[in-house]
C-alpha positions in Angstrom: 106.5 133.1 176.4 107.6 136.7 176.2 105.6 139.7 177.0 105.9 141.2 173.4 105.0 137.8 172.1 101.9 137.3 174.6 101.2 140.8 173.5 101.0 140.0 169.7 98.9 136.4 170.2 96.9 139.3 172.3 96.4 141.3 169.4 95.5 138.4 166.8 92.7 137.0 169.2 91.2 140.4 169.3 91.7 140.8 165.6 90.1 137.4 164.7 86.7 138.5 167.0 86.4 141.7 165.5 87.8 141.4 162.0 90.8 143.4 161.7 92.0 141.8 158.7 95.2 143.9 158.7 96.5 142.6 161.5 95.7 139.3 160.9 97.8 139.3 157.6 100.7 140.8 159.3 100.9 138.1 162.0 100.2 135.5 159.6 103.4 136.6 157.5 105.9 135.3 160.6 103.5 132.9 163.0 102.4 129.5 162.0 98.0 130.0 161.1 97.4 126.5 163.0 99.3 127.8 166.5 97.5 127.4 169.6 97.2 130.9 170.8 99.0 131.7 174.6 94.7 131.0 175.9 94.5 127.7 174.2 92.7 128.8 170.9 93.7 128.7 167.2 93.2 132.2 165.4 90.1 130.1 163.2 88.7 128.8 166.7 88.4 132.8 167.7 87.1 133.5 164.2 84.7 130.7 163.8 83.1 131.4 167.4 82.3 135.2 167.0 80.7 134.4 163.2 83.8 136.7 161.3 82.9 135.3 157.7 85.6 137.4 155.7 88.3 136.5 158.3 87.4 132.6 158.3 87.9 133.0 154.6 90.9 134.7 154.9 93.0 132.0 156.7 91.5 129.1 154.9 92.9 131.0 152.1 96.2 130.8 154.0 96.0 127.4 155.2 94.1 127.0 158.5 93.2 123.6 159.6 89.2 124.0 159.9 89.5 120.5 161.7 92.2 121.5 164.5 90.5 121.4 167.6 91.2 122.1 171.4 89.7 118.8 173.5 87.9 118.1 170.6 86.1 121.2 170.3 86.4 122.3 166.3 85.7 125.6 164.8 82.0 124.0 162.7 81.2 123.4 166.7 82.2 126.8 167.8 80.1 128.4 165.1 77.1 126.2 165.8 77.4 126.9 169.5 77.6 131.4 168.8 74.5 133.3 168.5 76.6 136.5 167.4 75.9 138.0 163.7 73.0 137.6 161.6 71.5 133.6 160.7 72.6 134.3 156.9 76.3 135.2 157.9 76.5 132.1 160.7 74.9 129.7 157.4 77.7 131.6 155.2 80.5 130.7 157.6 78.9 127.4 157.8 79.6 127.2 154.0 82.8 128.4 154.4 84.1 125.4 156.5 82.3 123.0 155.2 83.8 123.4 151.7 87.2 123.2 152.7 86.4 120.2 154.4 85.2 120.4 158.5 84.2 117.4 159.8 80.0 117.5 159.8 80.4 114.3 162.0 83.0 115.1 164.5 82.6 114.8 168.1 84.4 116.6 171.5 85.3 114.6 174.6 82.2 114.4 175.8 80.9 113.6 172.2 78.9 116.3 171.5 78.4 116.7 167.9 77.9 120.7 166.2 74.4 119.4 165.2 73.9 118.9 169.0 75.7 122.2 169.7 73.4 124.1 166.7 70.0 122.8 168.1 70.2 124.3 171.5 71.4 128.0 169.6 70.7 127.4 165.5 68.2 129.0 163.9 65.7 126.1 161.8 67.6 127.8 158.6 70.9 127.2 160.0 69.8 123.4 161.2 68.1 123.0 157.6 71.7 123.3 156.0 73.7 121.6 158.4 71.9 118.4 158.6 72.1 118.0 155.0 75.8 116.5 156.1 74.7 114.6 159.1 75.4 110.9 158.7 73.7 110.1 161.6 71.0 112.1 163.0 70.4 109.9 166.4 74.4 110.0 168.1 74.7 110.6 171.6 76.8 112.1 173.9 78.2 110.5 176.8 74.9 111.2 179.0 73.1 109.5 175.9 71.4 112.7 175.1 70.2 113.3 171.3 70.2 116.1 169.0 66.8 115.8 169.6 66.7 116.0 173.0 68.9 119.1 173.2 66.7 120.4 170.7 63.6 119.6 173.2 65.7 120.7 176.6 66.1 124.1 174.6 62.2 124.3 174.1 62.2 125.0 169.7 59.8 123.2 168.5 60.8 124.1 165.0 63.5 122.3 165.1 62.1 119.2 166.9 60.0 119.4 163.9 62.8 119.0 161.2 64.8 116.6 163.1 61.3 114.1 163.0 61.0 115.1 159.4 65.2 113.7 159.2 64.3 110.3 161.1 65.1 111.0 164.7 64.0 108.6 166.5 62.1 109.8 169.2 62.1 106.4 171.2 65.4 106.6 172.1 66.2 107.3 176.5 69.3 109.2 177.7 71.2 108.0 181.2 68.2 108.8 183.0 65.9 106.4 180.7 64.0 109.4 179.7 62.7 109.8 176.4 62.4 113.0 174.5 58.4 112.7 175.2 59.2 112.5 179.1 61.7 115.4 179.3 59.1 117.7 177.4 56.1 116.0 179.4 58.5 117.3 182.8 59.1 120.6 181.3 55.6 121.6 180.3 56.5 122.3 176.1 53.0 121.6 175.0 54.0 122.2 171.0 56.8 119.6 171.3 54.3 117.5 173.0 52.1 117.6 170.2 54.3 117.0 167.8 55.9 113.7 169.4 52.1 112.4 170.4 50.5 113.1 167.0 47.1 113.8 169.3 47.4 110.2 170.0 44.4 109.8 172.5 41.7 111.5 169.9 42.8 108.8 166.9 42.8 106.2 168.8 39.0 107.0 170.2 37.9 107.3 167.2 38.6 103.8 165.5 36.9 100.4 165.5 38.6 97.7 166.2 37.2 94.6 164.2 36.9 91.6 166.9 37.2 87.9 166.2 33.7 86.5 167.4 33.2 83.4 165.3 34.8 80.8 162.4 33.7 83.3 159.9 35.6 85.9 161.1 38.6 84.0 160.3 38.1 84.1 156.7 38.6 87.8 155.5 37.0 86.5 151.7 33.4 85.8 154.7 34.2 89.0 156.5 34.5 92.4 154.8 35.7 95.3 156.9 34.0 99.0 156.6 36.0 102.0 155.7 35.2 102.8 159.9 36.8 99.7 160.8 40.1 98.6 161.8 41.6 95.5 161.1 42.4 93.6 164.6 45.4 92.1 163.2 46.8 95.6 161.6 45.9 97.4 165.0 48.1 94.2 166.7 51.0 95.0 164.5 50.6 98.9 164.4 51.0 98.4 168.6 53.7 96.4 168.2 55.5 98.9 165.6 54.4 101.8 168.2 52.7 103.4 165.9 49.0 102.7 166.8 48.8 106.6 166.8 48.1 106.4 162.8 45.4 103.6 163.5 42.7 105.7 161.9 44.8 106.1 158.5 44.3 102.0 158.0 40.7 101.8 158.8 39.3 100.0 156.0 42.5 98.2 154.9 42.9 94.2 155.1 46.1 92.7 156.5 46.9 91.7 153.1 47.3 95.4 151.9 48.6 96.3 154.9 52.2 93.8 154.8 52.9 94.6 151.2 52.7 98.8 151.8 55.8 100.8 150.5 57.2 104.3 152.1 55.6 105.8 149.3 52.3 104.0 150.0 52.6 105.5 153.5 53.6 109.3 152.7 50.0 109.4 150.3 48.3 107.8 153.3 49.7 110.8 155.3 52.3 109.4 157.6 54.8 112.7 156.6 57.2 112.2 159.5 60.2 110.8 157.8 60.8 108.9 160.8 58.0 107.4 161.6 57.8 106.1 157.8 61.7 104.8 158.4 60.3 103.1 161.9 57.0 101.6 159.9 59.5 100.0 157.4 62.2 98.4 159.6 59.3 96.8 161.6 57.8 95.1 158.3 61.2 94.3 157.5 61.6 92.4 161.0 57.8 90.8 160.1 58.5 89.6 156.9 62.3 88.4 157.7 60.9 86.3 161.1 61.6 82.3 161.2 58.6 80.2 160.7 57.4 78.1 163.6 55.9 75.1 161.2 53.3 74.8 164.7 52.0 78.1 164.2 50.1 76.7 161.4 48.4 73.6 163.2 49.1 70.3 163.4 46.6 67.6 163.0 46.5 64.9 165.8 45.1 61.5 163.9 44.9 59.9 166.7 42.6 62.3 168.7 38.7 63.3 168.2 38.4 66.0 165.7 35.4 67.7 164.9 34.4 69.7 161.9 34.3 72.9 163.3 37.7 72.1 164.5 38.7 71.6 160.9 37.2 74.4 160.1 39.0 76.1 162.7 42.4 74.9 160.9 41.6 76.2 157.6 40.9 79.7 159.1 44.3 79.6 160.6 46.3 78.4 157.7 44.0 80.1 155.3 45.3 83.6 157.0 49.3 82.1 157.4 49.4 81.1 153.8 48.3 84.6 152.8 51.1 86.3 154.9 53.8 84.0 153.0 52.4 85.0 150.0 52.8 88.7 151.0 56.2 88.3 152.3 57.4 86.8 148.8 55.6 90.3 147.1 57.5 92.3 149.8 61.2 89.9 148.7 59.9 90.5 145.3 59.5 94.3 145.4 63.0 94.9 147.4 64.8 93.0 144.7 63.0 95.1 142.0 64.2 98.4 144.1 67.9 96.8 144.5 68.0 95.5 140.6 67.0 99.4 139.4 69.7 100.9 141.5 73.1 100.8 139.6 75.1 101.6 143.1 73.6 98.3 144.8 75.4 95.4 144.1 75.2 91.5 145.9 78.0 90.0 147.1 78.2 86.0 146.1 77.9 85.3 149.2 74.3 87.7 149.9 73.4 86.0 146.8 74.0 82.6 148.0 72.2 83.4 151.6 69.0 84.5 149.8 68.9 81.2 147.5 68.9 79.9 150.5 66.4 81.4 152.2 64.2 81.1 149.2 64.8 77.2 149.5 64.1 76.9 153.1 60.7 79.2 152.3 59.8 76.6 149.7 60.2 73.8 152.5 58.2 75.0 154.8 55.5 75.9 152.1 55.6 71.9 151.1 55.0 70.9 154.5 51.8 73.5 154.8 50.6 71.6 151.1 51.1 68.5 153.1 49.3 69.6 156.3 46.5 71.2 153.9 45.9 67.4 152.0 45.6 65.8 155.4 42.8 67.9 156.4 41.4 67.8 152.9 41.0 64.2 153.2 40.0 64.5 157.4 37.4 66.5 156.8 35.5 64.3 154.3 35.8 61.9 156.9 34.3 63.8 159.1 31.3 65.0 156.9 31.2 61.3 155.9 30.8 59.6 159.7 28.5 62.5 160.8 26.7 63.7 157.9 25.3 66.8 160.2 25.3 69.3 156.6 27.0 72.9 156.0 25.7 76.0 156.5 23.6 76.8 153.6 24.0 81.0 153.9 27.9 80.5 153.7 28.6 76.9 152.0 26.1 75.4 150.5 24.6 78.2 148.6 25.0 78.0 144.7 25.7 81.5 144.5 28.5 82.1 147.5 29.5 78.5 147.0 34.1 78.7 148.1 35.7 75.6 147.3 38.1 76.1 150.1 40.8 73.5 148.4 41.0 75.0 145.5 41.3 78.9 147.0 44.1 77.8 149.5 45.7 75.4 146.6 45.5 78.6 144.7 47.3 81.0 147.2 50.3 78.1 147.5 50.9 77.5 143.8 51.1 81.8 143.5 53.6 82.0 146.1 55.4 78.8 145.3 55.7 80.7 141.8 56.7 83.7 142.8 59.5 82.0 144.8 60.8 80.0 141.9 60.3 82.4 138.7 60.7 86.0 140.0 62.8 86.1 143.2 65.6 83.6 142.0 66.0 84.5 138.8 66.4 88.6 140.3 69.3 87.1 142.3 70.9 85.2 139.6 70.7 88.4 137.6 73.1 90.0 139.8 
């Protein structure tokens, strides 16, 4: 390269950081707009970085590429990275390239994204626009650091707060294994602290766990739970899901209404972290879509001793299994309804084929439960026969809270066996 034309590249790279428009439109009349400048940059690079709205305009106008880049860095990540201007003219320029088509979703060489570059300098306004185009708020670069953890290594809690509200997941660790809780734990950000732990400590203290203490406890119709009391089995799941932190939301609840909740359900209960809804759901999902173990509901030994509390025993257990199946056919039922009202969801042949059968293996195991439930039918008459020790009259033999167990469970099996059969087979055939 020339003097005179190092000189003039010179001259352009000061224009486009200062906005000389002028000479901008004279060296665009002879020089290609997309030319790597004699330091490496394009003109819209130079413009992008120091926040020049009118001059970004001006050579998208005249056919800049707003996704060349140098090693991957693009002008959208220049601009997120600059804290020069005013927020409203960064967001304008923002506007500017994303209309004529930057890349929301690129990345650089060491796969930095602009929304990671925007949350260590962005303003919440600025983030609030971006992340409308993010596809995917939890990429990482190549130390597995989140836009969410730069957010939290730059200490703005504001912006923690709308990445949570955008379903970041804050369980994810970088190369160190450290979560975002961890790195703002190390760093002393007390806000960001309370906004990942949700006070976790003082809502846990404050619930009641319901405890298991006898046969009765196993039958939720026996066993009513207070509006101070958590269900043991919800807590179980809710630890599991790690979310116990929202324990005191489902005190009162029974496990029943708890497995058939919606995201809706859980916004009016007050979980308003976007994410923490998203996390809820794809756990429920994974409960609902496990594989039956056909042990898990008992097995009756004939051959061996068996009491009638042990019977009784057996009932609790399947009494509480058949009630989950029946909650997991509502929750198929209710994602079909979703799917069937949404015109842009459509099932392949072959989905269709996989949840027929799915449905079919369901109905299987829910014949083999019938079957288990007869045999103990007819075992425990046996047993009340050869022993003829009574009931207890405050929970069986009373007229007035008199539960023919048989028919309640026989009940609960013909419902779900229905549901199976007439609602969620005849959503997949209409599809």
């Amino acid at each position: 390269m020339d003097v005179n034309e190092e000189e003039i590249e010179y001259h352009i790279m000061n224009a486009c950081i200062i906005g000389q428009l002028e000479v901008i439109l004279k060296y665009i009349d002879s020089h290609n707009v997309n030319k790597f400048l004699y330091n490496g940059w394009t003109p819209l690079l130079y413009a992008a970085s120091n926040v020049q709205a009118e001059v970004i305009e001006y050579l998208i106008k005249n056919g800049a590429d707003v996704n060349k880049h140098k090693d991957g860095y693009t002008p959208l990540m220049a601009l997120c990275f600059s804290t020069k201007n005013t927020t409203e003219q960064r967001i304008k320029c923002l506007m500017l390239l994303i209309q004529a088509g930057a890349n929301v979703n690129a990345s650089s060489k060491q796969r930095q994204t602009p929304l990671m570059y925007a949350c260590i300098s962005q303003e919440p306004e600025f983030i609030i626009e971006l992340i409308k185009y993010v596809k995917n708020i939890n990429l990482c670069d190549n130390r597995k650091q989140t836009s969410l953890m730069y957010a939290t290594i730059a200490n703005k809690p504001e912006v923690v707060k709308i990445l949570m509200e955008n379903a970041a997941d804050i369980t994810l660790t970088d190369y160190n294994n450290l979560t975002v809780n961890d790195i703002a734990s190390m760093k002393g950000y007390d806000k960001i602290l309370s906004l990942l732990n949700c006070n976790e400590e003082e809502i846990i203290n404050t619930c009641e766990i319901a405890k298991v203490c006898d046969w009765k406890d196993m039958f939720p119709v026996l066993n009513n739970i207070n509006d101070q009391t958590l269900d043991s089995d919800v807590y179980t799941i809710l630890y599991g899901m790690n979310l116990e932190n929202y324990s005191h939301i489902f005190q009162g609840m029974d496990l029943k209404t708890f497995l058939k909740l919606t995201e809706k359900d859980l916004w009016n209960l007050g979980i308003d972290i976007k994410a923490h809804r998203m996390q809820f759901m794809e756990h429920l999902h994974r409960f609902h879509r496990k594989k039956w173990n056909i042990q898990s509901i008992g097995d009756i030994k004939k051959l061996l001793p068996y009491t009638l509390y042990d019977a009784i025993v057996s009932l609790g257990t399947v009494a509480k299994q058949t009630a989950i199946i029946n909650c997991s056919f509502h929750y198929i039922k209710n994602n079909l309804i979703e799917v069937n009202n949404k015109e842009s969801i459509h099932l392949t042949e072959e989905q269709i084929s996989n949840y027929k059968h799915e449905v079919k293996k369901t109905q299987k195991t829910l014949n083999v439960l019938k079957e288990e439930l007869l045999q103990m039918e007819v075992l425990s008459k046996v047993i009340q026969k050869e022993n003829d020790i009574g009931v207890p009259a405050t929970y069986i033999d009373s007229k007035k809270h008199r539960i023919n167990w048989s028919m309640f469970l026989a009940i609960t099996l013909i419902i779900g066996i229905c549901v199976s059969k007439t609602i969620c087979i005849q959503k997949l055939i209409q599809h």
